[in-house]
C-alpha positions as CSV (number, residue, x, y, z in Angstrom):
1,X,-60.7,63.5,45.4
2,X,-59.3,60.9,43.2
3,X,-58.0,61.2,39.7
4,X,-60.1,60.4,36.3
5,X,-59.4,58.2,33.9
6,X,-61.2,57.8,30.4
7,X,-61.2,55.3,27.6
8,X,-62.5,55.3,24.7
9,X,-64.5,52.6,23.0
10,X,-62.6,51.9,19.5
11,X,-63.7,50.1,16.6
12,X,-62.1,49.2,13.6
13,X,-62.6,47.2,10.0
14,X,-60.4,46.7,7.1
15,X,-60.3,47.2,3.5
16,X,-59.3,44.4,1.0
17,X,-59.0,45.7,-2.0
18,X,-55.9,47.0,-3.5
19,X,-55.8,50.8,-4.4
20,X,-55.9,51.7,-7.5
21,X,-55.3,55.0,-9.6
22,X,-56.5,55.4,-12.9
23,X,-56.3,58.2,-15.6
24,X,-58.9,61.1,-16.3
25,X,-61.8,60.0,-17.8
26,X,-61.0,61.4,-21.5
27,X,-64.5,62.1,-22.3
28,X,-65.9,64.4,-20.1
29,X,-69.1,66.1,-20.9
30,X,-68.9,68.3,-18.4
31,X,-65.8,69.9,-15.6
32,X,-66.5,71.0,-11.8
33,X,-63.3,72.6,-10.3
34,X,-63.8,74.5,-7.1
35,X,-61.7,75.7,-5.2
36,X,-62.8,73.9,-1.7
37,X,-61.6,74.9,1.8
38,X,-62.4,71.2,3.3
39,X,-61.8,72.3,6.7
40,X,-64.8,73.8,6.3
41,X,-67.7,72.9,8.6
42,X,-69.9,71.3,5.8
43,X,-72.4,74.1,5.7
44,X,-71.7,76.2,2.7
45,X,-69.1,78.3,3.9
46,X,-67.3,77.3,0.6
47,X,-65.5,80.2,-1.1
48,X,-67.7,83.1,-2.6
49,X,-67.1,82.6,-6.0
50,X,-66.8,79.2,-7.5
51,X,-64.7,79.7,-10.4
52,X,-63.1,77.0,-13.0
53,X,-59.7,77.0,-13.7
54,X,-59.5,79.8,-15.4
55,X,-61.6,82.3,-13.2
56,X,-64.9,81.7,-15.2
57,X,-68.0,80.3,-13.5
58,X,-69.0,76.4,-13.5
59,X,-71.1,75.9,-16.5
60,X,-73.3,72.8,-16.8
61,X,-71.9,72.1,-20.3
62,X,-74.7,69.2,-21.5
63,X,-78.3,70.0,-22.6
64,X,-80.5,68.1,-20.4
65,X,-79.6,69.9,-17.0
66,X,-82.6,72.2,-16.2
67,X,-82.0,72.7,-12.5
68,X,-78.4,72.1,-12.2
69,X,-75.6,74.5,-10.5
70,X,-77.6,76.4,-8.6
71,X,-80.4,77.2,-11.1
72,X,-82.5,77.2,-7.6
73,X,-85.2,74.8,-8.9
74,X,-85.2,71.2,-7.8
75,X,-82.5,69.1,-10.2
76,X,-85.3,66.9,-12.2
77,X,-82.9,64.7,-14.1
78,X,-79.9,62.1,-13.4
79,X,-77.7,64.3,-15.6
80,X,-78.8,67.4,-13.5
81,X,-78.7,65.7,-10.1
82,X,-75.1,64.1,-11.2
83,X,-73.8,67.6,-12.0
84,X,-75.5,69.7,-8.8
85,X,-73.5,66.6,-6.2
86,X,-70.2,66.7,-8.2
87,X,-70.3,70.3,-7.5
88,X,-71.9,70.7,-4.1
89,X,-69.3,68.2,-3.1
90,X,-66.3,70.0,-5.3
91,X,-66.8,73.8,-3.2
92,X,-66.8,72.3,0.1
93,X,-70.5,72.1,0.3
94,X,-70.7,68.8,1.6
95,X,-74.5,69.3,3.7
96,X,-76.0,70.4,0.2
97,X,-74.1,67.4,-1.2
98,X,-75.8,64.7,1.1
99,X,-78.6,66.6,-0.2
100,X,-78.6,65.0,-3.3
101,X,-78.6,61.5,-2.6
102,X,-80.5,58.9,-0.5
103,X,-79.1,59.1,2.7
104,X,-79.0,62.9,3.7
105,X,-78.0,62.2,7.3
106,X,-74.9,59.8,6.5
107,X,-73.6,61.7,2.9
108,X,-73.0,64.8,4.1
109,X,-70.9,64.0,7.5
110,X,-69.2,61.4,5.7
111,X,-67.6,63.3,3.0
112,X,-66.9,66.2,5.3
113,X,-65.2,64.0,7.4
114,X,-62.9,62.2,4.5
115,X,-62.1,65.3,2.7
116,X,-61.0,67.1,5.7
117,X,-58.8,64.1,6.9
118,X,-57.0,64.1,2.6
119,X,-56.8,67.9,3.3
120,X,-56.1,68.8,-0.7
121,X,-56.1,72.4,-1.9
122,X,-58.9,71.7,-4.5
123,X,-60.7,69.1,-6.1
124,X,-61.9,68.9,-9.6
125,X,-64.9,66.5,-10.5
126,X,-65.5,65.7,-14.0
127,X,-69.1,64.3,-15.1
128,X,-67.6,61.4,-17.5
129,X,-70.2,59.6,-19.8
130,X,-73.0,57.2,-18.7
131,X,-72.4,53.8,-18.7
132,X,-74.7,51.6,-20.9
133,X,-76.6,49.4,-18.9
134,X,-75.8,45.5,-19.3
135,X,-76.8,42.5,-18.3
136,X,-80.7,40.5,-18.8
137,X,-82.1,42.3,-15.7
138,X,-82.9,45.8,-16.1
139,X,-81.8,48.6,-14.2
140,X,-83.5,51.7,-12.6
141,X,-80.4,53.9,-12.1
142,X,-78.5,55.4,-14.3
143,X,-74.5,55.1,-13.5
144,X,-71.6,57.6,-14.7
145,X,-68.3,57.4,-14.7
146,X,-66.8,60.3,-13.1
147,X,-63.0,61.7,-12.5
148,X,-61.2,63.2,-9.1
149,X,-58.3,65.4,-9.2
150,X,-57.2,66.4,-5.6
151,X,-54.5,69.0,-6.0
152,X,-52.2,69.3,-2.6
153,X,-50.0,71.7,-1.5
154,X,-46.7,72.3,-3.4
155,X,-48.8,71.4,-6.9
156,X,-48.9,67.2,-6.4
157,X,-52.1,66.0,-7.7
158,X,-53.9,62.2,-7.3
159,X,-56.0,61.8,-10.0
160,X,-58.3,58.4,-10.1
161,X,-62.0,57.4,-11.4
162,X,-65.3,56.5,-9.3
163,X,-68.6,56.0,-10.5
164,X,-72.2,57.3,-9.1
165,X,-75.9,56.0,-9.4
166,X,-78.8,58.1,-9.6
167,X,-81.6,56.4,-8.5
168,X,-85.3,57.1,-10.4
169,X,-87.9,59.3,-7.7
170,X,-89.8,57.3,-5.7
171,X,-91.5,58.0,-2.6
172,X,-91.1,60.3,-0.5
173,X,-88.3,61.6,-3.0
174,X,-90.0,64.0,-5.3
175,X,-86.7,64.2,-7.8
176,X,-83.8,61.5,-8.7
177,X,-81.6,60.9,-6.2
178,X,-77.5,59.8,-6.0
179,X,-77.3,56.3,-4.4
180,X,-75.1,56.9,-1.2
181,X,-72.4,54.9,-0.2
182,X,-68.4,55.8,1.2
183,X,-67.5,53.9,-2.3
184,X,-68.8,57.0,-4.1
185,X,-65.7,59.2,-2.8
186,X,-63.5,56.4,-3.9
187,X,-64.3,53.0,-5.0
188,X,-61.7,51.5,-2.2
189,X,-63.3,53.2,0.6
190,X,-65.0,51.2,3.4
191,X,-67.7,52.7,5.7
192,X,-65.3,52.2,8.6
193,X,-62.1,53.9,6.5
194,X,-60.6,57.0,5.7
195,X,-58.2,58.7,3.3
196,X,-54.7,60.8,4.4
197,X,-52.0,62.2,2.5
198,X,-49.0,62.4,4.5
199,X,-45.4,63.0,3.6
200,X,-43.4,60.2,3.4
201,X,-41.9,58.9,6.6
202,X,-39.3,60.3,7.9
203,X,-36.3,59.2,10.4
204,X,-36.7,60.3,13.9
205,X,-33.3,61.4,15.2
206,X,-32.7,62.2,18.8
207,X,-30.8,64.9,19.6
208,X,-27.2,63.7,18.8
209,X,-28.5,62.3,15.8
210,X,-29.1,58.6,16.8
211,X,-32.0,57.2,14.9
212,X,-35.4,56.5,17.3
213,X,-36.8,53.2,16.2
214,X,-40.3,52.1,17.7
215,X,-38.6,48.3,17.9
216,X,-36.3,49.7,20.7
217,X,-38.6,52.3,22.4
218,X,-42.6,50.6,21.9
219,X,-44.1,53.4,24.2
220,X,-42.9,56.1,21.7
221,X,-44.4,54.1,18.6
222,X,-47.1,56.5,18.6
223,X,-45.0,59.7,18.7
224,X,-42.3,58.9,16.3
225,X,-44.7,57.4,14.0
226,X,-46.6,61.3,14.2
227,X,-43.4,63.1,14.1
228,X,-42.4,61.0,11.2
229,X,-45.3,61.9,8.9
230,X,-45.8,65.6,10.3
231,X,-44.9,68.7,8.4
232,X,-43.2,70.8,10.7
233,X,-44.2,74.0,11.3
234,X,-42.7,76.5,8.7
235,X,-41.6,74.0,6.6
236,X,-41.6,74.5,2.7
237,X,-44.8,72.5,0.6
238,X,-43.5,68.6,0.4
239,X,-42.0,67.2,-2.7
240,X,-44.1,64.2,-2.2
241,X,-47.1,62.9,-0.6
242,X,-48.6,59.7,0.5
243,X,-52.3,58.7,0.1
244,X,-53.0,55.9,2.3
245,X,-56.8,54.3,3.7
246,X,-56.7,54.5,7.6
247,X,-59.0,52.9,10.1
248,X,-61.3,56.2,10.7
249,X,-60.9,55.4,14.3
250,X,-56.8,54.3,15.2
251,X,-55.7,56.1,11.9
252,X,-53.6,53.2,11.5
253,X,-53.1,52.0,7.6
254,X,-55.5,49.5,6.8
255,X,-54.4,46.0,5.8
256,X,-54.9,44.6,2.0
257,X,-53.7,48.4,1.1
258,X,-51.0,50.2,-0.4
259,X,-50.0,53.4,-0.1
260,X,-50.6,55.9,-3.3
261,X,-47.4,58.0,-4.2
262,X,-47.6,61.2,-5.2
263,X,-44.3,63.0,-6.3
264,X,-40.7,62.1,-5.4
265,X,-38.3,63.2,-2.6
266,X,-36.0,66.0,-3.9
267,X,-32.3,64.7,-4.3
268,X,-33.3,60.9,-3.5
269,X,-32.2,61.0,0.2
270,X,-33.5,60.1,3.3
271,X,-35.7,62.6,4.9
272,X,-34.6,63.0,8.6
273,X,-36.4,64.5,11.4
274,X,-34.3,65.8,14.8
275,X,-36.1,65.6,17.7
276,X,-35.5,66.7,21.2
277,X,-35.9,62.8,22.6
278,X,-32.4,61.6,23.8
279,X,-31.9,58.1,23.3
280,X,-29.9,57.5,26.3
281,X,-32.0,59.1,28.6
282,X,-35.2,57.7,26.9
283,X,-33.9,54.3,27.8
284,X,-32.9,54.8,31.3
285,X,-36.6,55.7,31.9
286,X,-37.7,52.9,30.1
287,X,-35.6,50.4,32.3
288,X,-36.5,52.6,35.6
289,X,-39.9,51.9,35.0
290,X,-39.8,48.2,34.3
291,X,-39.9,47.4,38.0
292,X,-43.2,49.3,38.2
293,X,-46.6,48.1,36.3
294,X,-48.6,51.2,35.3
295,X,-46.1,53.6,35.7
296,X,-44.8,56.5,33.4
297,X,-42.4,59.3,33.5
298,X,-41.3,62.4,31.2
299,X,-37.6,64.3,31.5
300,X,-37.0,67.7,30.2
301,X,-34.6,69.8,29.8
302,X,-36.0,72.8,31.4
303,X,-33.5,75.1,29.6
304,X,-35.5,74.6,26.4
305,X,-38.4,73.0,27.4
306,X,-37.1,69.9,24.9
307,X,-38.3,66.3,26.0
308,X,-35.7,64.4,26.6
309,X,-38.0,61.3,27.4
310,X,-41.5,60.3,27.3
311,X,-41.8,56.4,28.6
312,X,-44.5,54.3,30.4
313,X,-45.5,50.4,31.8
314,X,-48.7,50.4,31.3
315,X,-50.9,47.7,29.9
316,X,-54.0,49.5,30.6
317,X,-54.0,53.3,29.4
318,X,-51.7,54.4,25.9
319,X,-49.5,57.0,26.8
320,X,-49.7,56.9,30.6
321,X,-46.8,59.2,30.8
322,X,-48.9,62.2,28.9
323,X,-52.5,61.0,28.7
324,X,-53.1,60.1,32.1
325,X,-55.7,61.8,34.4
326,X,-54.6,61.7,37.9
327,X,-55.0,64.0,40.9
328,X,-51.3,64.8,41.3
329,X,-51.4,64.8,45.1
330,X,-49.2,66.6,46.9
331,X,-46.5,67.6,43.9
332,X,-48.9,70.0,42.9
333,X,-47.9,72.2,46.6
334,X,-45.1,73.5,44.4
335,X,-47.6,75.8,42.5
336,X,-49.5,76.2,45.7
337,X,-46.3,77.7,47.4
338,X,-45.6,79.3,44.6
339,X,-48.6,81.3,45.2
340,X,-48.6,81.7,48.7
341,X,-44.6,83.4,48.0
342,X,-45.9,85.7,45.8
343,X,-49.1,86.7,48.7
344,X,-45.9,87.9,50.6
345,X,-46.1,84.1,52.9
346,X,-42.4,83.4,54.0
347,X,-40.8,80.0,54.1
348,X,-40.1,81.0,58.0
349,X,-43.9,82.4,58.7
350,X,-45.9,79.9,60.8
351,X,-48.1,77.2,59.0
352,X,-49.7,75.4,61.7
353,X,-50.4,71.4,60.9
354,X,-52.9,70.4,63.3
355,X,-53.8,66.2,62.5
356,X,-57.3,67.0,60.6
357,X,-58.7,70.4,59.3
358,X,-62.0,71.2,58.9
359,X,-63.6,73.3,55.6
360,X,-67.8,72.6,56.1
361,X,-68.9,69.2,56.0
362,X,-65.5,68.1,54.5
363,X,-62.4,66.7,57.3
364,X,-59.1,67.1,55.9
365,X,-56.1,64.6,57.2
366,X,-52.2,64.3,56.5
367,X,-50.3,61.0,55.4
368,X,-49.5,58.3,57.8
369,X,-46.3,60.1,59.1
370,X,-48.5,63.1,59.9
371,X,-51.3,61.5,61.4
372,X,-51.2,63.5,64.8
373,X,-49.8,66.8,62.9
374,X,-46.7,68.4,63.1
375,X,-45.9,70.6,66.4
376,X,-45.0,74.8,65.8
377,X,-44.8,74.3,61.7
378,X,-43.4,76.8,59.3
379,X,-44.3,76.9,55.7
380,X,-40.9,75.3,54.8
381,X,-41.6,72.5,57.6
382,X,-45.3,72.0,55.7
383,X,-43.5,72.0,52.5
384,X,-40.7,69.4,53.3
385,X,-42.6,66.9,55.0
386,X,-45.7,67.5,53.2
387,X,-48.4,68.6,55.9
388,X,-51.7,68.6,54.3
389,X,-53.9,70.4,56.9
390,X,-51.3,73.5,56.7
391,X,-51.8,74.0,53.0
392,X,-55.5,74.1,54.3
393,X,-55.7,76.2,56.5
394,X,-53.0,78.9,54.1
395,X,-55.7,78.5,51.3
396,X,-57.0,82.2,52.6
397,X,-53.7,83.6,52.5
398,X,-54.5,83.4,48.8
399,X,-56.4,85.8,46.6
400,X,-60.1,84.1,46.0
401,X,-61.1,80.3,44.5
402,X,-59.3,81.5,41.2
403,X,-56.1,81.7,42.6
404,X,-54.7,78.6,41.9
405,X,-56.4,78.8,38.3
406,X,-54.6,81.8,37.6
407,X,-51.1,80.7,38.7
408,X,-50.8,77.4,37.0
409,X,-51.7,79.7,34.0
410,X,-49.7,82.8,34.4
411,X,-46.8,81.8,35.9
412,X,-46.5,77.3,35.2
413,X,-48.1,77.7,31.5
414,X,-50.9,75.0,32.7
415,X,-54.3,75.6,31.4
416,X,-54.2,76.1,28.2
417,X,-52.9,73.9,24.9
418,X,-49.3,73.3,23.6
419,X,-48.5,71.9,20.4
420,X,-45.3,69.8,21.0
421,X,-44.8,68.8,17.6
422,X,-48.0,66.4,17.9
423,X,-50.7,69.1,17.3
424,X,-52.3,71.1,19.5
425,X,-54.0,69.7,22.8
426,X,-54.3,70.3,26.1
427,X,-52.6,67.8,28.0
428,X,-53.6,65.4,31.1
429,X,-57.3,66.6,31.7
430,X,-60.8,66.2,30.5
431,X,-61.6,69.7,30.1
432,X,-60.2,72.8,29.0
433,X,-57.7,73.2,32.1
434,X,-56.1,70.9,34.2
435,X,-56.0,73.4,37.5
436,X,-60.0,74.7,37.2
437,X,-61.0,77.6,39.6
438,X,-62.1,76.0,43.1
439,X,-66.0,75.1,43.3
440,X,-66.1,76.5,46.8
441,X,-64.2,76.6,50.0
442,X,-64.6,72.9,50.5
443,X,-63.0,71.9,46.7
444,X,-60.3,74.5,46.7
445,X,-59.1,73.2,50.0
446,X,-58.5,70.2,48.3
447,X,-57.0,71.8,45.6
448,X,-54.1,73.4,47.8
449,X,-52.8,70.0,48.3
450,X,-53.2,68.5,44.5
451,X,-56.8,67.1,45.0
452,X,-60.2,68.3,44.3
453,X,-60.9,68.4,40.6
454,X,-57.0,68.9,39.9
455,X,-55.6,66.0,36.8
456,X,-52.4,66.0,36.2
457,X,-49.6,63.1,34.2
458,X,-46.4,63.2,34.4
459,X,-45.7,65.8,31.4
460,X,-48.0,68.3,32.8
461,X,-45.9,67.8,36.4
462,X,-42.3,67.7,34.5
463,X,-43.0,70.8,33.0
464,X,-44.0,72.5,36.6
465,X,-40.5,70.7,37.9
466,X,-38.7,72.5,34.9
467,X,-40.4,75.8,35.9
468,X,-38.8,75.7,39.1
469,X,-35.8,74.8,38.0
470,X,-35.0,77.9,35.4
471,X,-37.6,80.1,37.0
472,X,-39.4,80.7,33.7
473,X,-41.8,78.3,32.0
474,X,-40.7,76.9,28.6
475,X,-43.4,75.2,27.1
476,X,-42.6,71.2,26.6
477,X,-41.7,70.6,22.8
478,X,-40.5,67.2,21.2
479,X,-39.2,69.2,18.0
480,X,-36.3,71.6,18.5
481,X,-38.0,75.5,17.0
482,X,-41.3,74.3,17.4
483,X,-43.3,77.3,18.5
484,X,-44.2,77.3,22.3
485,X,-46.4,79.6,24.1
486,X,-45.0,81.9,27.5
487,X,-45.9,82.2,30.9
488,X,-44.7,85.3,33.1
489,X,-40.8,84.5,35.0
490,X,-41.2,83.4,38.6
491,X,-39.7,86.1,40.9
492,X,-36.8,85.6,41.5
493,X,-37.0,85.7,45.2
494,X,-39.8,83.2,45.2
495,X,-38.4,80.7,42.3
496,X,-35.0,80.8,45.1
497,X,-37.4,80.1,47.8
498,X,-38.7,77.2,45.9
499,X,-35.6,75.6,44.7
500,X,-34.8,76.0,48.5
501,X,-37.5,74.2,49.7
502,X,-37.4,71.6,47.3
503,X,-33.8,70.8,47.8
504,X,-35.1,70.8,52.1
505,X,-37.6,67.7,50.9
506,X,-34.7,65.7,49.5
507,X,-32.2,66.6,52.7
508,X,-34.3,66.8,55.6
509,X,-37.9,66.0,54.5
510,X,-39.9,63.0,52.2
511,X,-38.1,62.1,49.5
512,X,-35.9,60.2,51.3
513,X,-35.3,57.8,48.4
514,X,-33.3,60.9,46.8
515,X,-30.3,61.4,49.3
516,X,-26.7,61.5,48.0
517,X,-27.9,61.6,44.4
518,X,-26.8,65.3,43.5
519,X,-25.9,68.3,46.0
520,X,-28.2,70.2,43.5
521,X,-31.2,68.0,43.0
522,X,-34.5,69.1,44.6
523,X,-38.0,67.3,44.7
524,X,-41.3,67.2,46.1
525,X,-43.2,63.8,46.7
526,X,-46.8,63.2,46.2
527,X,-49.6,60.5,47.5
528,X,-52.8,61.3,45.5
529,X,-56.1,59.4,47.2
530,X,-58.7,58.5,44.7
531,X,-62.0,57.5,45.5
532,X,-61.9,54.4,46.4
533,X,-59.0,54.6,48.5
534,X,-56.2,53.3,46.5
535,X,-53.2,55.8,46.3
536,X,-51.2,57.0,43.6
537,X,-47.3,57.4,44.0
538,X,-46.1,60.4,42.5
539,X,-43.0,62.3,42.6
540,X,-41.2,65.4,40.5
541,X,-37.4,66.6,40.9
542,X,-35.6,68.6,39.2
543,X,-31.5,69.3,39.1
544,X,-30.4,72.6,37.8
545,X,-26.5,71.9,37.9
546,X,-27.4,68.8,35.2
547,X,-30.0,70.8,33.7
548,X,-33.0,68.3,34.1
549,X,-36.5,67.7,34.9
550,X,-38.7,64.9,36.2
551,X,-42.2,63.5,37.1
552,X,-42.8,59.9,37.6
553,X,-46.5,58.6,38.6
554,X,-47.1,54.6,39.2
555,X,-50.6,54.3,39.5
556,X,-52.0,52.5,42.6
557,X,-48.4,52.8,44.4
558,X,-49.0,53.8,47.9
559,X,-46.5,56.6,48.7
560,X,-44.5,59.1,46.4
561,X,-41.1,57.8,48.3
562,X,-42.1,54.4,48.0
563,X,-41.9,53.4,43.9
564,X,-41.8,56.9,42.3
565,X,-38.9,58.4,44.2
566,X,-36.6,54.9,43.6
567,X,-37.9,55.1,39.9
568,X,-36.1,58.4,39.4
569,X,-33.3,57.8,41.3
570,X,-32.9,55.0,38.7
571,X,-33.4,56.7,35.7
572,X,-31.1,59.3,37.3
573,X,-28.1,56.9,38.3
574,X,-28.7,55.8,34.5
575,X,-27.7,58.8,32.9
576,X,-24.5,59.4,35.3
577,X,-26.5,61.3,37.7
578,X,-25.4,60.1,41.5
C-alpha cells in the first residue's frame, strides 16, 4: 500500500563548437519551401499541397533529376536523391526523409524529433551547388552545400548553411544514398543535442512585483527558468526569438554554445513575467522545511487557485513538492468524506472503529493511538482522530469501486491534466489519474483511507485543501489568467460539514501540532505505510479567514503530527499566521 517513486536514467553530452549563422547560399540551383506542420508525427501527414512561396508546386529546377519530387520512381542520381531529402524533410515528411539516406531507422526519428523541439512555421531548403572535390585521395560521395530558412511565428527567420553527402549505391542499396548524421540538420548539432527557439528570458515577478531569482529560491530554478522562456497563453507572436543547442535529455543549454538571436525586444525594455508565487510566503516554506530532509510543501490561495509557493528539501527526487508519488495516507479521507456526505452519511451517524477490519484475505488496522479501536464512533469521531477501520467498513455506503474515481474528478478536479503555466501534465502519478477506480473490494478499502494504488504530492493534496476551503475547485495555476479547467461546487451543506470536521482535527483530534494557530484553521493529518514499512508524514490545512491552503509531505517521517504538522505551523507563524 505504499507510495511509488520513479527516476529516470538521464544522460547528457556537450557540444563544442561555437554556433554559427551564415547567409543564403547565393547560388542556388534549385528552392524547396514547404510549408511543414513539425508536430507532425513523421509519417507524411504533411500539408496536402506543397506549394512554394508563391502557391506554385516544388519544381526540380536542374536537368539531371529523373526520379526526384515525387516522380514515384526510385531517385537514381546524387542530384535527384539531394533534392527528394531536402524536400521530404522541408513538408514534414521526415519517415520518407530517413528514407533517403543510410541510416533509415536513426534519420527519420532524429529530425522529427529536432524540428519539433525548433517548432518554426516553415522551413525552406535550397539545393546550393556541389562542392569540388579536393584533396590527393579521392572521394566517392558527392557533397552540396545547401541553405535553411526556418521562419517562426511573428515572421523572424534563422537562416544558416549545412552541407550533405550522397554516398554512391552499394550493397544492399540499389540507388545513392544521403550519408546520415545529426550534423546534416545543422553542422553544430551533436547526436546527444537539440535545437529550441525560445523567447528571450523574461523576469519572474511574484505577485507584488518582487523579482523571483533562482539564487534565492534553488527549488524553483526549474519553474522560473520555464516561466521565463514560456509564451503565455494568448499572448501576441514574440518580437524576438532565441535559438539555442540543449542537452536532448535535461533541455539545459549546452556548454561551448551561444545562443542565436533572432529579432529585437519591442521598445528595448525588460520583458517581465507576474506570477502568482509570493516571495514571502515562498520563503517561509523554504525555511519550514529546512528542519526536515526530503520534505516538500505547496500553498495556494484557494480563492484563485494561484500558488503562492512551491518549495522542497530533497536531495533525492527534483520537485518533491509536485513530482512526488506517494500514497497520501490518511489526508486523502477528506475526499472520502466528502463522498460519504454527499451518500446522505451524517457527521453524527455511527462509524464503528473496531482495532482491525477484515476485506478477504486483506486485515486492516489503525495507527498506534488506535490500536484497540475507538469505542461507539461517529463519522466526525473517525474523521478527527483518523480511525482507519471505520472508513473500511463505510466503503459500502458508497456507490460502487468508481466512487472515489469519480469524486476526486467531479468534485476535487483530480484525475485529469492542468496546465499551470508549465504545460500540460497530470500531476503526482504514473498514470493517467492519481485516484484510479478500486481493483476490487480488497484495493478500494485501502483506498478509503489514502492507500491502495492512490499517489498523491503535496500540489495534488493543496489543491484538495483549497477545495474545502472555498467549496469549489480552482484549478492550481502559477500564472495569474492562465486557463484552468472546473470541477462541480461542493454542496454547500457538505463543504460546511467538512470545514467542520477539519477544524474538530485541529481542536479536539490529531493535529495536535496546530492548536492556537488560527480560530479558523482546519486540517487533516496523514501516516501513509509503504511497503516496506517506513511511513510517510503528511499533513494538509487550510484557513479560510487568511485565505490559504497547505500540504506538506516529509518522506520517511513517521506520523503526520509529528514533522508535517510543525512544518506548517512554521511556514504559517512565518507569514503572520498564529
Amino acid at each position: 500500500m505504499a507510495g511509488m517513486q520513479r527516476r529516470g536514467r538521464r544522460t547528457s553530452r556537450t557540444v563544442t563548437a561555437a554556433v554559427v549563422t551564415a547567409a543564403v547560399v547565393a547560388t542556388a540551383s534549385v528552392a524547396l519551401w514547404l510549408r511543414s506542420d513539425h508536430n507532425s508525427n513523421g509519417t507524411g501527414t504533411s500539408p496536402a499541397a506543397q506549394t512554394g512561396p508563391g502557391g506554385g508546386a516544388v519544381s526540380s529546377g536542374a536537368s539531371g533529376s529523373a526520379g526526384a519530387s515525387g516522380s514515384g520512381t526510385a531517385p537514381s542520381t546524387p542530384d535527384a536523391v539531394a533534392k527528394d531529402f531536402l524536400a521530404a524533410w522541408a513538408s514534414g515528411d521526415y519517415t520518407k526523409a530517413g528514407s533517403f539516406t543510410d541510416n533509415t531507422t536513426a534519420a527519420g526519428p532524429r529530425l522529427q524529433s529536432v524540428m519539433k523541439s525548433l517548432n518554426p512555421k516553415s522551413t525552406q531548403l535550397t539545393l546550393g551547388s556541389q562542392i569540388p572535390a579536393t584533396g590527393a585521395t579521392p572521394d566517392p560521395a558527392t557533397h552540396y552545400n545547401f541553405s535553411v530558412v526556418d521562419t517562426f511565428d511573428g515572421g523572424l527567420q534563422w537562416t544558416y548553411n549545412s552541407i550533405l553527402a550522397v554516398v554512391p549505391a552499394s550493397g544492399n542499396a540499389g540507388t545513392p544514398l544521403v550519408h546520415w548524421s545529426s550534423a546534416v540538420i545543422n553542422p553544430q548539432l551533436g547526436g546527444a543535442a537539440n535545437l529550441t527557439a525560445t523567447p528571450p528570458a523574461a523576469t519572474v515577478v511574484d505577485d507584488t512585483g518582487l523579482p523571483l531569482q533562482a539564487s534565492a529560491h534553488p527549488t524553483l530554478g526549474t519553474v522560473l527558468t520555464h516561466l521565463a522562456t514560456a509564451k503565455p497563453s494568448g499572448a501576441p507572436a514574440p518580437t524576438a526569438l532565441q535559438i539555442n543547442f540543449v542537452d536532448a535529455n535535461t533541455g539545459a543549454t549546452l556548454g561551448g554554445t551561444q545562443p542565436v538571436n533572432l529579432g529585437a525586444p519591442s521598445g528595448g525594455a525588460a520583458l517581465q513575467i507576474t506570477s502568482t508565487l509570493d516571495n514571502r510566503v515562498q520563503s517561509a516554506a523554504e525555511h519550514a522545511l529546512a528542519a526536515y530532509p526530503e520534505s516538500g510543501m505547496v500553498v495556494i490561495k484557494p480563492s484563485t487557485g494561484g500558488v503562492l509557493a512551491m518549495a522542497g528539501n530533497s536531495q533525492s527526487t527534483a520537485g518533491l513538492a509536485y513530482h512526488a508519488l506517494r500514497a497520501p495516507g490518511s489526508t486523502f479521507k477528506a475526499i472520502t468524506t466528502a463522498a460519504l456526505l454527499q451518500a446522505g452519511v451524517k457527521p453524527s451517524d455511527s462509524a464503528p472503529c473496531p482495532a482491525i477490519a477484515i476485506v478477504g484475505s486483506q486485515h486492516y488496522h489503525n495507527d498506534e493511538g488506535l490500536k484497540n479501536g475507538y469505542p461507539n464512533a461517529t463519522l466526525a469521531d473517525a474523521f478527527e482522530q483518523s480511525c482507519n477501520t471505520s472508513y473500511v467498513g463505510l466503503r459500502n455506503r458508497l456507490s460502487g469501486l468508481g466512487a472515489l474515481e469519480n469524486e476526486a474528478k467531479t468534485q476535487f478536479g483530480l484525475n485529469q491534466p492542468w496546465d499551470m503555466g508549465l504545460g500540460s501534465a497530470t500531476y503526482c502519478t504514473a498514470g493517467g489519474e492519481q485516484v484510479p477506480a478500486g481493483d476490487g473490494q480488497e484495493r478500494f478499502a485501502a483506498e478509503t483511507f489514502g492507500q491502495g494504488d492512490i499517489t498523491m504530492c503535496p500540489l495534488t493534496m493543496a489543491s484538495v485543501a483549497a477545495t474545502v476551503a472555498t467549496g469549489t475547485f480552482k484549478q492550481p495555476i502559477l500564472v495569474p489568467g492562465q486557463k484552468q479547467v472546473a470541477a462541480t461546487p461542493l454542496p454547500a451543506g457538505v463543504d460546511n460539514d467538512l470545514k467542520t470536521l477539519m477544524r474538530g482535527v485541529v481542536t479536539d483530534g490529531t493535529a495536535t501540532s496546530l492548536r492556537g494557530v488560527s480560530p479558523t484553521l482546519g486540517a487533516k493529518t496523514g501516516t501513509a505505510e509503504r511497503q516496506n514499512g517506513d511511513l510517510d508524514s503528511w499533513m494538509i490545512a487550510m484557513d479560510p479567514q487568511h485565505d490559504i491552503a497547505v500540504a506538506c509531505l516529509v518522506l520517511n517521517g513517521g506520523f503526520g503530527n509529528d514533522k508535517a504538522g510543525p512544518a506548517i505551523k512554521a511556514m504559517l507563524n512565518g507569514i503572520g499566521i498564529g
